[in-house]
Backbone as CSV, one residue per row, in Angstrom:
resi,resn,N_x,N_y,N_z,CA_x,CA_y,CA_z,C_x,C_y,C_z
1,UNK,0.840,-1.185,0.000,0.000,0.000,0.000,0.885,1.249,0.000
2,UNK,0.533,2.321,-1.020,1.567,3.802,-1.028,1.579,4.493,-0.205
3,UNK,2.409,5.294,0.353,2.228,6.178,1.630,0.522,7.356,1.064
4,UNK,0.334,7.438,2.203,-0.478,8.860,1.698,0.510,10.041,1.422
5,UNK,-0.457,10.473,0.243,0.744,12.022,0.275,-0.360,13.145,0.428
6,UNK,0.755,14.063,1.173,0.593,15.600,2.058,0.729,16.145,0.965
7,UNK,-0.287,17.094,1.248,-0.283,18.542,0.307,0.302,19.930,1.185
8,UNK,1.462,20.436,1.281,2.297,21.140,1.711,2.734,22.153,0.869
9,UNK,2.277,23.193,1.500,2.818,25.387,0.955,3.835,25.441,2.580
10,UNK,5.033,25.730,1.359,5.744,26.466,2.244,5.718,28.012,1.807
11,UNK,5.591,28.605,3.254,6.101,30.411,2.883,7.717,31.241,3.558
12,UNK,8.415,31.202,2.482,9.335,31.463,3.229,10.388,32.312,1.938
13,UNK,10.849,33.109,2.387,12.015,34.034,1.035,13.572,33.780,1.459
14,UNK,13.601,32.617,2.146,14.951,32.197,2.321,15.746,31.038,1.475
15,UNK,15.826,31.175,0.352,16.005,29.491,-0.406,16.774,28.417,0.315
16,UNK,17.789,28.872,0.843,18.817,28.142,1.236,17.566,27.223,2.055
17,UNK,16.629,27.913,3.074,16.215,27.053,4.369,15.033,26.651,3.386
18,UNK,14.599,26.649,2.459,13.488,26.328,1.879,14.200,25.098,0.908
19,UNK,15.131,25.006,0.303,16.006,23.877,-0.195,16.234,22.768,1.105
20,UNK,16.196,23.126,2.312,16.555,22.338,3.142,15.437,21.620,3.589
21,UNK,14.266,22.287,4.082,12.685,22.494,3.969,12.295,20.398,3.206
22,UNK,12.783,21.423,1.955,12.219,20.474,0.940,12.602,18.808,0.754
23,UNK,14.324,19.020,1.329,15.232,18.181,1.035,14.596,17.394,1.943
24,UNK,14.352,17.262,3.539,13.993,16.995,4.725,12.404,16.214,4.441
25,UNK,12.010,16.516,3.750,10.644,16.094,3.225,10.814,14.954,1.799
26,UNK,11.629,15.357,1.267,11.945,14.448,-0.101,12.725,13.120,0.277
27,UNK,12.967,12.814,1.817,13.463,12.296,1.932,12.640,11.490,3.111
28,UNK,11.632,11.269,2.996,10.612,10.685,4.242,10.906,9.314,4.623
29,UNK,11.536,8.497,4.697,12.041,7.146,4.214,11.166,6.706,5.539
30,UNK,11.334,7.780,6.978,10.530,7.269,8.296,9.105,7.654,8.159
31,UNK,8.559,8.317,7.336,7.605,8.700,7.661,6.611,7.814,6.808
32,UNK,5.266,7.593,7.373,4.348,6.940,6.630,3.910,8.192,5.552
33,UNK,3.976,9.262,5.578,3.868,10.001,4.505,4.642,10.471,3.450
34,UNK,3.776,10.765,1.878,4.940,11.219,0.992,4.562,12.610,0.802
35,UNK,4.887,13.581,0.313,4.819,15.175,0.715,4.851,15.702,-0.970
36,UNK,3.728,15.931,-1.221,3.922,17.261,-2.373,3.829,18.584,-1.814
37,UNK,4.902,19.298,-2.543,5.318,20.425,-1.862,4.911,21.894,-2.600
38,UNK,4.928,23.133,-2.803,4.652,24.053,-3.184,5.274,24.933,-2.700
39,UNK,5.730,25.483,-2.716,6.994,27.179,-2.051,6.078,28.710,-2.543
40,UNK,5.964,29.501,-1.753,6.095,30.576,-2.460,6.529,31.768,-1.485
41,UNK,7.369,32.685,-2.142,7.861,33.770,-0.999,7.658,34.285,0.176
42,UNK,6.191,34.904,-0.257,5.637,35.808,0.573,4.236,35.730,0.376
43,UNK,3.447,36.197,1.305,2.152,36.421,1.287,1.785,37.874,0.620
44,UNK,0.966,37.973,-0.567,1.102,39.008,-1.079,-0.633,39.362,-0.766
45,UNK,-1.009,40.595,-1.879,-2.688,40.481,-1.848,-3.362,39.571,-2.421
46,UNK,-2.683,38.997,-3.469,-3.228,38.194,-4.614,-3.377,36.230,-3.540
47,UNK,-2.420,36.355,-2.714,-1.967,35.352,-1.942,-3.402,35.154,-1.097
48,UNK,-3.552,36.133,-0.361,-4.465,36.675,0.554,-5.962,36.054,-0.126
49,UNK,-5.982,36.851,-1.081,-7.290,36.674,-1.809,-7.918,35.038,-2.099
50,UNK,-6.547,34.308,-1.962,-6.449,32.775,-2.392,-6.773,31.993,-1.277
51,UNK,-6.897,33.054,-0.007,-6.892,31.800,1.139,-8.065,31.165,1.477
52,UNK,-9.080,32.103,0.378,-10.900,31.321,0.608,-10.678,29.484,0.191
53,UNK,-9.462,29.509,-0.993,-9.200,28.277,-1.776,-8.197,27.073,-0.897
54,UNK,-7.705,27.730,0.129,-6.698,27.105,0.612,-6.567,25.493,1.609
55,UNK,-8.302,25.302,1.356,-8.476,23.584,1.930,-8.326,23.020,1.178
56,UNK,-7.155,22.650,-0.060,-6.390,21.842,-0.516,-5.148,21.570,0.081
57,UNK,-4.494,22.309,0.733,-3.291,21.811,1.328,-3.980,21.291,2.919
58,UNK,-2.588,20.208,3.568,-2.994,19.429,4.073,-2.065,20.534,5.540
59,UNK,-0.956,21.204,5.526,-0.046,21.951,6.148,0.299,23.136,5.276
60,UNK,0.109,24.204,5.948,1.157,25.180,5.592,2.391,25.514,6.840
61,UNK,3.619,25.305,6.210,4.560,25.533,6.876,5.256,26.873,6.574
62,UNK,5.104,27.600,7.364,5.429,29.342,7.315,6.737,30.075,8.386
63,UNK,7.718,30.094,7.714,9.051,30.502,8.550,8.915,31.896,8.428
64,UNK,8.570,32.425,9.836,9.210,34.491,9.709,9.719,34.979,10.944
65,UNK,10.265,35.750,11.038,10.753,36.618,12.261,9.535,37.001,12.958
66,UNK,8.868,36.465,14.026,7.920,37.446,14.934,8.551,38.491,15.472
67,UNK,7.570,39.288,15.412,8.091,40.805,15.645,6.617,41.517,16.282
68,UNK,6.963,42.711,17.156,5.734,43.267,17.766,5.865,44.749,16.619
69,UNK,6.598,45.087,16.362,6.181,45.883,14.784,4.994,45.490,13.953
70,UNK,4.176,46.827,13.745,3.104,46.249,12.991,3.697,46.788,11.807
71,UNK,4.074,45.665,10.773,4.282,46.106,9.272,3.179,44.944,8.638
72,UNK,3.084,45.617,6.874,2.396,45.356,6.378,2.436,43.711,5.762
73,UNK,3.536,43.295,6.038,4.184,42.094,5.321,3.562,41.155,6.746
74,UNK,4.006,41.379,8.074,3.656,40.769,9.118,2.297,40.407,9.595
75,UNK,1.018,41.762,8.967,-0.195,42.109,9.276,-0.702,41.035,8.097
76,UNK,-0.413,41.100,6.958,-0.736,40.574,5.629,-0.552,38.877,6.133
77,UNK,0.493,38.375,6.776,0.591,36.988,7.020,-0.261,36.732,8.631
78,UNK,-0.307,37.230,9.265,-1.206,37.428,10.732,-2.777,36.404,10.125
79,UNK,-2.994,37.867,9.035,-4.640,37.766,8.840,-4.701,36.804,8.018
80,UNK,-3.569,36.350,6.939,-3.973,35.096,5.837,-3.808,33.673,6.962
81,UNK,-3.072,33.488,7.880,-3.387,32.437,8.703,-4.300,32.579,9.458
82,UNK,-5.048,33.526,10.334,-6.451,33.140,10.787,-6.969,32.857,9.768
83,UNK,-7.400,33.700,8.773,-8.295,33.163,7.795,-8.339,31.741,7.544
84,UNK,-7.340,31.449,6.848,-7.005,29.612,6.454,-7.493,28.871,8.165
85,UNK,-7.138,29.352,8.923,-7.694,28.392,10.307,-9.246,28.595,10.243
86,UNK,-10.240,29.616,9.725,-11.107,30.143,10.038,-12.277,29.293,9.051
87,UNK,-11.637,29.549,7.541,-12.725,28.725,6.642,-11.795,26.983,6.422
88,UNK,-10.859,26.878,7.003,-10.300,25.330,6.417,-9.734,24.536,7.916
89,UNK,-11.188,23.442,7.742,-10.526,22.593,9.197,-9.445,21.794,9.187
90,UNK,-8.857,21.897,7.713,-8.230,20.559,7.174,-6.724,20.849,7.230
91,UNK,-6.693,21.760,6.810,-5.099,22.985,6.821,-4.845,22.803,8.710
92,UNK,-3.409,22.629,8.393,-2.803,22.737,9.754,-1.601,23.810,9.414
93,UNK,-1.647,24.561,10.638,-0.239,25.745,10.573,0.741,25.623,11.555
94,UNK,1.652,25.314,10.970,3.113,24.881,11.483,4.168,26.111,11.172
95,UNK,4.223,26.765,12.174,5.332,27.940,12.373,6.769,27.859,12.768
96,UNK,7.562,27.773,12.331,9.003,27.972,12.519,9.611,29.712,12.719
97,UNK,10.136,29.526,13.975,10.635,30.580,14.041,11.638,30.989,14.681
98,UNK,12.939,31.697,14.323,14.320,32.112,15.082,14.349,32.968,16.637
99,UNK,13.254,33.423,16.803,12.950,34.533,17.787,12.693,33.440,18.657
100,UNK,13.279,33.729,20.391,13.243,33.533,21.441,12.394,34.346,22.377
101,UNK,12.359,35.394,22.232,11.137,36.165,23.140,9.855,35.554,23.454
102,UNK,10.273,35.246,24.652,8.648,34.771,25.230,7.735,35.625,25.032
103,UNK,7.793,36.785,25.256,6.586,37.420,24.812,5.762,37.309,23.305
104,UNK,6.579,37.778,22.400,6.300,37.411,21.449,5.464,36.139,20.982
105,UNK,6.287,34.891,21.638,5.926,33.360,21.438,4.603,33.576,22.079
106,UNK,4.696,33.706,23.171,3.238,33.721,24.015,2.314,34.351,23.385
107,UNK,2.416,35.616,22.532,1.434,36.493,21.900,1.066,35.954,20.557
108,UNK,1.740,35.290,19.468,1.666,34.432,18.682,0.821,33.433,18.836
109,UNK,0.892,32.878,19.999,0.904,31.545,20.445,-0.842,32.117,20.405
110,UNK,-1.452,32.692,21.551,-3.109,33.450,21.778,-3.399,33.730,20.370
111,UNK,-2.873,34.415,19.981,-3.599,35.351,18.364,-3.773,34.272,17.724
112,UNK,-2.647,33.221,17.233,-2.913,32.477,16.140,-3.474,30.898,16.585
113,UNK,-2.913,30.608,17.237,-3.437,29.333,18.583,-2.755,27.927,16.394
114,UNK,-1.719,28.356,16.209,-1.123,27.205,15.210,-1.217,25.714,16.035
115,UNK,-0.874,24.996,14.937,-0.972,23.614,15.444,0.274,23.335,15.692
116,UNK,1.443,23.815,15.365,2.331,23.333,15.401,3.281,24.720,15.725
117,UNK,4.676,25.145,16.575,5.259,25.773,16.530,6.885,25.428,16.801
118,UNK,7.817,25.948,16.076,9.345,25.288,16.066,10.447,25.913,16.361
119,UNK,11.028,25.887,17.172,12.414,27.112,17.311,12.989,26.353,15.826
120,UNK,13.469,27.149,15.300,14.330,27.307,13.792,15.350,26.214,14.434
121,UNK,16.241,26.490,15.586,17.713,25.902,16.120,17.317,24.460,16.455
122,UNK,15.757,23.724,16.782,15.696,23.243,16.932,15.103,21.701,16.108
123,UNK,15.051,22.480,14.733,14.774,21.757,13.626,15.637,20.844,12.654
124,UNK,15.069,19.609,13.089,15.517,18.524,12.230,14.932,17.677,11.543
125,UNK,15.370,16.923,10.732,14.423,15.848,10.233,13.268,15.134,11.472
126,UNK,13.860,14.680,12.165,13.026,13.413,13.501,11.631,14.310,13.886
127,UNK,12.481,15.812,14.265,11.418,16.775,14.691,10.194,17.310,13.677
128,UNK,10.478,17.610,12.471,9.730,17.879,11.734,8.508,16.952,11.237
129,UNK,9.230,15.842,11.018,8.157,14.909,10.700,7.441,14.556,11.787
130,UNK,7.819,14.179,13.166,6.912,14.390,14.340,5.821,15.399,14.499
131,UNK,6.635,17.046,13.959,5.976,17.795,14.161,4.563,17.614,13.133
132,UNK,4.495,17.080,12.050,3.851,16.992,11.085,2.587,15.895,11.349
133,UNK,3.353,14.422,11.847,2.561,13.368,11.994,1.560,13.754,13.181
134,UNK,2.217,14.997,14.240,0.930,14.868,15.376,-0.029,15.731,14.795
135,UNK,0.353,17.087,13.976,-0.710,18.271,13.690,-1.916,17.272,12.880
136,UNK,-1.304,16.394,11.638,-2.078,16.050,10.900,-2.945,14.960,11.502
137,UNK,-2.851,14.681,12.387,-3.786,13.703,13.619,-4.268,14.599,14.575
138,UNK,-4.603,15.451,14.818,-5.306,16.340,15.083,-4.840,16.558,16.820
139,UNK,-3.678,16.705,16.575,-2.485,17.042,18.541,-1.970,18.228,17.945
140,UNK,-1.676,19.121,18.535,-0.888,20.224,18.531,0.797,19.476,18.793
141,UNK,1.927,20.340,18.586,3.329,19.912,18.683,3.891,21.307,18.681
142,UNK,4.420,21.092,20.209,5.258,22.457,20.014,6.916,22.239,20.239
143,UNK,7.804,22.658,19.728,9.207,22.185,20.309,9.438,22.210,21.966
144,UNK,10.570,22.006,22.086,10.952,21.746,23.607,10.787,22.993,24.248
145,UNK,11.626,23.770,23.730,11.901,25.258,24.181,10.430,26.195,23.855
146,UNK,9.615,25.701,23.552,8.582,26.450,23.054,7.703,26.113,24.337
147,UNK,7.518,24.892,24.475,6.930,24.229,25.996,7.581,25.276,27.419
148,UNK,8.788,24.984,27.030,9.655,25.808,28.598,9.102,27.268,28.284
149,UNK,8.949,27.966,27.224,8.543,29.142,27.236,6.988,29.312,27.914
150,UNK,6.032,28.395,27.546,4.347,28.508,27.835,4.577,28.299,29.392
151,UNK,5.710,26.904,29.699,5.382,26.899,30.948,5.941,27.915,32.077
152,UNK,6.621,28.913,31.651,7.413,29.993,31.776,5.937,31.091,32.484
153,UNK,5.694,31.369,31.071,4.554,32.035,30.782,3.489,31.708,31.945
154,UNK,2.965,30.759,32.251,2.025,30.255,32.851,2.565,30.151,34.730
155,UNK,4.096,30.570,34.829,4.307,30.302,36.074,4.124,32.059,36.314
156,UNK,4.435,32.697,35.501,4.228,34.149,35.816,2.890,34.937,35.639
157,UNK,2.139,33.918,35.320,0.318,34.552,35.877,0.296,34.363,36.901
158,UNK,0.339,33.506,37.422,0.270,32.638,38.615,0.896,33.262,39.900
159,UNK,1.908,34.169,39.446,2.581,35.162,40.325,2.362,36.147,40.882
160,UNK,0.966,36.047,39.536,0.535,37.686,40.069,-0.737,37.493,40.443
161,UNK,-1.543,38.478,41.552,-2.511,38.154,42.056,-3.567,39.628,41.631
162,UNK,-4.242,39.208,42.017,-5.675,40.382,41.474,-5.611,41.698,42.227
163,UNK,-4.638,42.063,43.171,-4.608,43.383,43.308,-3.457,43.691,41.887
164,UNK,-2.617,42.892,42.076,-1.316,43.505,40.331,-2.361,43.736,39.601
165,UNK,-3.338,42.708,39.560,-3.876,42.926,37.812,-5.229,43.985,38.040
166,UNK,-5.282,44.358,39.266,-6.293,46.251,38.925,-5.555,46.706,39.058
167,UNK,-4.159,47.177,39.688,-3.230,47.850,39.090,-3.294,48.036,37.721
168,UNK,-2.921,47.062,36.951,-2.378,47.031,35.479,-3.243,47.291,34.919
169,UNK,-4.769,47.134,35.266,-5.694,47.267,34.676,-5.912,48.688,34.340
170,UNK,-6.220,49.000,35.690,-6.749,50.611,35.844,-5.596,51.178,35.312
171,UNK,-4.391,51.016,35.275,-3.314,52.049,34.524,-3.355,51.936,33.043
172,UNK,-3.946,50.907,32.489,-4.268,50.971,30.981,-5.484,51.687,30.635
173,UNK,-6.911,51.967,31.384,-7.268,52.667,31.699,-7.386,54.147,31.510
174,UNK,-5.858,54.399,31.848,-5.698,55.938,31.769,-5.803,56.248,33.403
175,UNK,-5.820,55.554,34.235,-5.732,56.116,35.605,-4.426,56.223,36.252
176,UNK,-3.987,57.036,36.975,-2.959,58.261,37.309,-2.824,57.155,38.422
177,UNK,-1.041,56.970,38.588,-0.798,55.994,39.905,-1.600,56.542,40.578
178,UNK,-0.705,58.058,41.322,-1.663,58.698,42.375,-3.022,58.480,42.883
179,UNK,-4.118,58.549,41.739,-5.686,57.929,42.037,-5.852,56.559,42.071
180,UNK,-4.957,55.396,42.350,-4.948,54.048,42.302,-5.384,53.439,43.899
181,UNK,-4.857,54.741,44.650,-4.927,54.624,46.095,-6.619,54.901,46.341
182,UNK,-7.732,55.256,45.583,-8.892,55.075,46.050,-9.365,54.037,44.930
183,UNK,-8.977,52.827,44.767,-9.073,52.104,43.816,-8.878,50.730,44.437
184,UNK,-7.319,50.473,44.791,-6.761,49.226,45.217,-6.291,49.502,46.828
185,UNK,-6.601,48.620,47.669,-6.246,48.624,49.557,-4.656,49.137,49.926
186,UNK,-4.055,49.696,48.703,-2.678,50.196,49.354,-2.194,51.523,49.029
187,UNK,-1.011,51.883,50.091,-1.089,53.263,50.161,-0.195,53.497,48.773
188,UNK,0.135,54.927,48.348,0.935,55.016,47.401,2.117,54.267,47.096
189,UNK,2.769,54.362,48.147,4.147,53.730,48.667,4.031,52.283,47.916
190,UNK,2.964,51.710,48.645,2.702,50.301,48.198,2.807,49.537,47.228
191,UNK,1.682,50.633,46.076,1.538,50.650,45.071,2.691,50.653,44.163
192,UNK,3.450,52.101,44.399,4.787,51.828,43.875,5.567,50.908,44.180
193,UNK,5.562,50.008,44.948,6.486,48.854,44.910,5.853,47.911,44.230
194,UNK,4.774,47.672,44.013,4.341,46.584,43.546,4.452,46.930,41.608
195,UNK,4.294,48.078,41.590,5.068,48.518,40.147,6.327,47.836,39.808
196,UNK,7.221,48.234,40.837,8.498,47.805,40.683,8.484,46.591,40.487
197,UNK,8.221,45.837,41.448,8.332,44.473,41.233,7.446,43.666,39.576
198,UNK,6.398,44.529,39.768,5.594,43.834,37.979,6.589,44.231,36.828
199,UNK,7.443,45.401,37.072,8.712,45.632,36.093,9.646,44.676,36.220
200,UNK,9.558,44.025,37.264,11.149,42.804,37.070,10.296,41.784,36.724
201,UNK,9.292,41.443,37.276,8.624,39.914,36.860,8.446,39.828,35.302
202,UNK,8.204,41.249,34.493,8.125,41.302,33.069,8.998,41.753,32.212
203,UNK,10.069,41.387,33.180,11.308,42.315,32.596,11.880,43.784,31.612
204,UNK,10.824,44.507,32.345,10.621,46.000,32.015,11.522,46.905,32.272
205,UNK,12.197,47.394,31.592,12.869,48.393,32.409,12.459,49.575,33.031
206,UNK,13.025,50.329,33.747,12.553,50.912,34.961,11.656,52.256,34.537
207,UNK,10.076,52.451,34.855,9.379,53.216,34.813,9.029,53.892,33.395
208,UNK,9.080,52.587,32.754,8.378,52.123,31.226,6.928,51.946,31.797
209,UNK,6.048,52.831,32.068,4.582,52.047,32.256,4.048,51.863,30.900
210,UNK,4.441,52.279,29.494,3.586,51.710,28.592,4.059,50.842,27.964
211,UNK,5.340,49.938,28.296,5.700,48.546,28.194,5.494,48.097,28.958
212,UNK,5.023,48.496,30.159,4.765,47.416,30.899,3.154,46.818,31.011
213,UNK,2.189,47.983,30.337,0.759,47.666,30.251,1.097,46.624,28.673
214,UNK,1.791,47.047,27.769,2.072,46.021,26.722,2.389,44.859,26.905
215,UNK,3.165,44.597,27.928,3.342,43.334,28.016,2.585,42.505,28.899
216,UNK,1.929,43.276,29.780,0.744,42.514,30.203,-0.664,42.349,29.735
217,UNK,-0.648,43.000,29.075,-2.157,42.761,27.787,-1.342,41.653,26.894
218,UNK,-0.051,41.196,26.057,0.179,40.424,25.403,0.324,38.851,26.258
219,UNK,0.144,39.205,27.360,0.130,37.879,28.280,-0.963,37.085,28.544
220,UNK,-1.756,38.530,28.531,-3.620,37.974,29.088,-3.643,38.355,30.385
221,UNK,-2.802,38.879,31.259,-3.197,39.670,32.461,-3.860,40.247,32.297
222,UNK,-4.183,41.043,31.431,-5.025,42.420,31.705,-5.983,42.718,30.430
């Protein structure tokens, strides 16, 4: 009996890693699957427009730099993967990516909720096709370091308790530390320490309050 074969779009403008991509797949010898493949650069408008069509592929595998920059190239690939998750149950999205920022990962991770996500450093043949055989059986697969990041993530909600988060709240808000004190049970003083400390737990630097409401809205605190 023939393997089944995968219908696979890669998006990526790197050839070298897209030759490698391919090679890694052309070479399934472990996998019960055989892989037809498709490449194309970038997500353009014309791309976009295509994603009503896109429950023919079985994976899209999409390598980019996450970034909290809103550019148009980043916004343009954001919205063509909800979409494809939105009208196609069949499409699985498998993200590879070089960026280490937990934040980022974590904010990725909520917005797009992919089936699959990969540190770049941590990609190999064994992994990929794992990563592939669980999405397309309907498990999520995230790399190692992607796990240590969520569970990262998840130890630092947990840290913080519901006076931090009307703090953080009410200061996104638009409310003035100063008026926080007829708000939350502590005196100014208080308050300001507990600032301080939500700046090291989010690794903020010092008396950034609008990175620090950013990074707690990209967490789900607030």
């Amino acid at each position: 009996m023939g393997k089944q074969i995968l219908e696979v779009l890669i998006i990526d403008s790197n050839q070298i890693l897209v030759e490698g991509y391919k090679s890694i797949l052309a070479n399934s010898s472990k996998s019960s699957y055989s892989f037809s493949v498709q490449v194309i650069e970038e997500i353009n408008d014309s791309w976009f427009k295509k994603a009503s069509n896109m429950n023919r592929w079985d994976v899209v595998l999409i390598e980019f730099n996450l970034t909290s920059k809103i550019t148009i190239a980043n916004s343009l690939i954001e919205n063509f993967l909800l979409k494809i998750k939105k009208i196609s149950h069949r499409t699985k999205v498998l993200i590879v990516t070089k960026t280490t920022d937990r934040y980022k990962i974590y904010n990725y991770i909520k917005k797009i909720n992919p089936e699959g996500f990969l540190l770049k450093s941590e990609v190999d043949p064994d992994i990929l096709f794992q990563a592939i055989h669980n999405i397309i059986n309907g498990n999520k697969y995230y790399s190692s370091s992607i796990i240590q990041i969520l569970q990262l993530q998840l130890q630092l909600r947990l840290d913080i308790d519901d006076i931090d988060r009307s703090i953080l709240h009410n200061l996104s808000k638009g409310v003035k530390t100063k008026d926080l004190v007829k708000i939350v049970p502590l005196s100014l003083a208080g308050i300001e320490k507990r600032k301080r400390r939500l700046r090291d737990l989010l690794k903020v630097e010092a008396k950034n309050q609008k990175l620090l409401i950013e990074k707690a809205s990209d967490l789900g605190i607030i």
